[in-house]
N, C-alpha and C positions, 0 to 999 in steps of 0.2 A: 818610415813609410807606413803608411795607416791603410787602412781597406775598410768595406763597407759592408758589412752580411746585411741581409735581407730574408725576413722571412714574409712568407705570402701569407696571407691575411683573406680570413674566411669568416663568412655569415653568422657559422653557428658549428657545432660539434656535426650537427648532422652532414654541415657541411665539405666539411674538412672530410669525414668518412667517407661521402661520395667520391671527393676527389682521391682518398688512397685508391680506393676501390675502381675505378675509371685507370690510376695511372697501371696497377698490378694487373689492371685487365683482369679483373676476379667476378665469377658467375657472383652477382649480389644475394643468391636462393642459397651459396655452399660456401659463406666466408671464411678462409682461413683462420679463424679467431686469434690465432697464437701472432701469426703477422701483422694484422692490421691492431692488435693491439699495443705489438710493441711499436708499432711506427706512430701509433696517436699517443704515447708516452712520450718519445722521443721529440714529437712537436711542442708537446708541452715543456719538456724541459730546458727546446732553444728559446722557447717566452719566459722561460723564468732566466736564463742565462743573462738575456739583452733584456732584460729589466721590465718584461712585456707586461701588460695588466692581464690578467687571465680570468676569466669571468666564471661563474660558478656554474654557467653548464657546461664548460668544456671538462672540470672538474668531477663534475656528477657521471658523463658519459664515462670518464676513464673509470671510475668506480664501477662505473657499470658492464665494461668491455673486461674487467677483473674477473669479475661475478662470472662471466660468462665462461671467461677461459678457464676458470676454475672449474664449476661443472661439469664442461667437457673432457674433466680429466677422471671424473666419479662415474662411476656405472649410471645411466640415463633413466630417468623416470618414465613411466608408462602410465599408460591411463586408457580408458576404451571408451572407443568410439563405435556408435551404433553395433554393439556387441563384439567389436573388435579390437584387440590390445594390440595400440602403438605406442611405441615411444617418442618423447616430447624432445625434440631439440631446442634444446636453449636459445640458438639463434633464431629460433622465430619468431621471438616479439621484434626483436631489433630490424629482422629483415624488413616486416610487413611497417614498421615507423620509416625505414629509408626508400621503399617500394614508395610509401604516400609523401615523402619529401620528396623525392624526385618527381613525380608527376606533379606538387605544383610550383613546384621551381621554374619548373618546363613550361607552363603555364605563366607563370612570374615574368620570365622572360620573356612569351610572346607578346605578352603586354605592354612589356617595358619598348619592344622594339614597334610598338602599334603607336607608343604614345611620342618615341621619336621622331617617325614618319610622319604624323597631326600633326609635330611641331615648325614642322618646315611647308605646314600647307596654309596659306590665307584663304581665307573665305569672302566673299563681298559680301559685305551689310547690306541687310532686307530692307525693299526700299519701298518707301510709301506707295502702295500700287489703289490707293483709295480713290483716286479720282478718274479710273478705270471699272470703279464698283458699277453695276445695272444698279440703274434708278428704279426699278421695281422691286428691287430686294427692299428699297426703302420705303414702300405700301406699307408696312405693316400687317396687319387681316387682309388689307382690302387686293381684290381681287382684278387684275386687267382686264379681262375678258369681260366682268360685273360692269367695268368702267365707259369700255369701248360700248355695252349695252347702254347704258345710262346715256354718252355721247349721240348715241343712234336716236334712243328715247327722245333728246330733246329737239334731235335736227327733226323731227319727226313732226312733233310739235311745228315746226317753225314751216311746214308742208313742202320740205326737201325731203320725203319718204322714197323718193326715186335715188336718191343717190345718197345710200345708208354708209356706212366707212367699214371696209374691209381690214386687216389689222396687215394682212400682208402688201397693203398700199402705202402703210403710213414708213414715210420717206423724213429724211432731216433736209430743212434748205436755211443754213447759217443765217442769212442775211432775214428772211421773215421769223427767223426765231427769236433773232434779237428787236424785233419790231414789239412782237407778241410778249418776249420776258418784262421789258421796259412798259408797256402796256397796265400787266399784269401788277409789276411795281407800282408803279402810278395812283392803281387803283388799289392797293393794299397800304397804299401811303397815308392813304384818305381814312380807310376801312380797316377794322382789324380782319375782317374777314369779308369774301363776297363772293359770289355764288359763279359756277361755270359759265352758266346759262345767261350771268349778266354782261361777260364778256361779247357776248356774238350779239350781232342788229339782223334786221330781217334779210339784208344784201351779205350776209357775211356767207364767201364759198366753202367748200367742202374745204378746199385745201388749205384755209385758213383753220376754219375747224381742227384740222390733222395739226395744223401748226400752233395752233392755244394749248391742246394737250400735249403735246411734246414739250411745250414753252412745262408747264406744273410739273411735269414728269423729270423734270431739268432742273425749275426751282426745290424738288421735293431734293433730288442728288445733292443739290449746294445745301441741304438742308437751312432753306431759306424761307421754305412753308411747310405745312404740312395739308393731308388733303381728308377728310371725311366723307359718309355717306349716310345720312339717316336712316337707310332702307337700304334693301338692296334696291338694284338699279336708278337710285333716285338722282338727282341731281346733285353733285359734285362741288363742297364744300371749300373753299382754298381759305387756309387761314395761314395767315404771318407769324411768325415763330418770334418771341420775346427777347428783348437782348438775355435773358437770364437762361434763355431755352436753347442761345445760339451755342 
């Protein structure tokens, strides 16, 4: 009949310390040296028994938990501190190295259980939200308000000074927009470039007005033109974007 021993299998020498030290319930600041030495000897020698590979720092710690217990058997060294003679405990290099392995072990671990949790979450891919972009972010310098001045400028001109275009009027109406973009095509079809101002006749209404500038404001989003100004408030440049440009 055959059977199967098992040993548990730890990170590292400091590892394996913590867990004596956790199972004996031992203050980690007052280690029993003589114990926890012979129990990490004893771990080593069921790895050597069951053929286990034993790596050189579980080797080096037992060298080093020797050293210790030894000492602790020699009258203890002193040394002064801010004109006061203490004596030096051996175990406290050891302590303050498993003080800072356990704190980031502990760390280690909430990490490891952060990256479980991520792992069972999807996310929804980000989604083209570009054609929700304001077409005034695509002005470049040029300024709206300089624009709507310019627009006023020319109605001005054309002795509609009574009825100048308010920015909180201008309204979308689908159906004359697409009159005014195709329009606006037409005549960039011909032109590489043509001016606001050539767009409107002397019968041309406000509301048509409102609706040419919206139509550029539309074309500039499709990035299908682009629009200048020589001056401020001068008249309003629409020029056709190059296949190279599109």
């Amino acid at each position: 009949m055959s059977y199967k021993v098992e040993v548990e299998v730890f990170k590292g020498p400091m590892d394996l310390l913590l867990s004596l030290i956790k199972k004996q319930e031992i203050d980690i600041y007052d280690i029993p040296i003589n114990i926890i030495t012979d129990q990490f000897l004893d771990y080593i020698n069921e790895m050597e028994e069951l053929n286990l590979e034993i790596t050189s720092e579980f080797l080096v710690m037992a060298a080093t938990l020797i050293e210790i217990k030894s000492k602790m058997l020699l009258p203890k060294e002193k040394a002064l501190e801010d004109g006061v003679e203490i004596e030096i405990d051996p175990r406290d290099e050891l302590v303050q190295r498993l003080v800072e392995y356990e704190a980031y072990r502990e760390v280690a671990e909430k990490l490891k259980e952060s990256e479980i949790i991520e792992s069972k979450v999807f996310y929804k891919p980000r989604e083209d939200l570009s054609i929700f972009d304001d077409p005034v972010e695509e002005l470049g310098n040029l300024d709206l308000d300089k624009l709507l001045i310019a627009i006023n400028t020319i109605i001005s001109r054309k002795d509609n000074d009574e009825d100048l275009i308010d920015f909180e009027e201008l309204h979308r109406e689908e159906y004359t927009l697409n009159e005014c973009i195709n329009s606006i095509n037409i005549r960039l079809s011909k032109s590489s470039k043509v001016l606001f101002s050539e767009l409107l006749s002397i019968r041309t209404s406000k509301e048509e007005v409102i609706a040419f500038f919206l139509s550029i404001l539309e074309l500039v989003r499709l990035k299908s033109i682009y629009i200048e100004q020589d001056e401020s408030f001068s008249d309003i440049n629409i020029i056709r974007r190059t296949e190279e440009e599109l």
